[in-house]
C-alpha positions as CSV (number, residue, x, y, z in Angstrom):
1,X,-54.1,5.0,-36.9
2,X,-51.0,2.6,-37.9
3,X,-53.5,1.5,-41.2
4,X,-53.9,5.0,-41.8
5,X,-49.9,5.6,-41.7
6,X,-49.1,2.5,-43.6
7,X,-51.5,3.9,-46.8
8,X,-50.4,7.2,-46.3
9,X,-46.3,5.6,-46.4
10,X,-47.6,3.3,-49.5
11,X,-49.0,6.1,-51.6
12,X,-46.3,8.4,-51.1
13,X,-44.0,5.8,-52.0
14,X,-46.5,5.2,-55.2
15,X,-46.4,9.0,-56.5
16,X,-42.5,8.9,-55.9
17,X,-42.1,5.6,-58.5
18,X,-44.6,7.1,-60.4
19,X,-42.6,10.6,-61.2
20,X,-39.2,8.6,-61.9
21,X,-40.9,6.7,-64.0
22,X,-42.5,10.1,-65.6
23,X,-38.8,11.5,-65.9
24,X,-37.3,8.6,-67.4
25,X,-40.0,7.9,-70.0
26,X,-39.7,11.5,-70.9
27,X,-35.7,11.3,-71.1
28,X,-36.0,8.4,-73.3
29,X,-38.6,10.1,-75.4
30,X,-36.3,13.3,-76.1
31,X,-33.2,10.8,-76.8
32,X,-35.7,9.5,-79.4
33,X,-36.2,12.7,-81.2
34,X,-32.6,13.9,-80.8
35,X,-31.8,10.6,-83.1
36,X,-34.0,11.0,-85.8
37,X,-32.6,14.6,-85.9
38,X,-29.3,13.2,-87.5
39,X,-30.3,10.2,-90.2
40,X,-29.4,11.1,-93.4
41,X,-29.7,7.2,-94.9
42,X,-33.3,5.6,-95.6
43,X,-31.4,2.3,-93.2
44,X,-30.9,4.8,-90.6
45,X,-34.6,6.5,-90.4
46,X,-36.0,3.4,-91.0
47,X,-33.6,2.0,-88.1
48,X,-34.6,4.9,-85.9
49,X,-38.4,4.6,-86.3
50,X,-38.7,0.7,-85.2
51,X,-36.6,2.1,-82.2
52,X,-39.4,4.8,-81.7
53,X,-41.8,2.4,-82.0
54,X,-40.5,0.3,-79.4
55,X,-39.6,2.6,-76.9
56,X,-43.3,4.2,-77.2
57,X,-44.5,0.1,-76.5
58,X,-42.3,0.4,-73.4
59,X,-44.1,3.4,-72.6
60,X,-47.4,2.7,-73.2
61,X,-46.5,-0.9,-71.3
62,X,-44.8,1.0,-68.1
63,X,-47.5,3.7,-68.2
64,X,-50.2,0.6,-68.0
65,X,-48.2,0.0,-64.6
66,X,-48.9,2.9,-63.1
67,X,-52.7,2.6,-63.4
């Protein structure tokens, strides 16, 4: 029964780091599009996409975490 408990205590702790990591890649995703919103200079958008890019390699990185 205490095995039982222990994987029961493990996944729940699991989904839980799994849905904060969830909200934050989606925060950081919607900060994303919020700055490419505003660039009105070619250095800016071109600024703004090698951001995107990285923060979508974090993501795909973190989301290869959760698997």
């Amino acid at each position: 029964m205490a095995r039982k408990d222990a994987l029961k205590r493990l996944y729940n702790q699991l989904v839980t780091q799994r849905e904060a990591l969830r909200r934050s890649l989606s925060e950081e995703i919607g900060l994303t599009g919020e700055a490419a919103a505003g660039t009105s200079d070619p250095v800016d958008a071109a600024y703004d996409d090698s951001e995107r890019e990285l923060n979508s390699q974090l993501a795909a990185l973190e989301g290869r975490e959760l698997v």
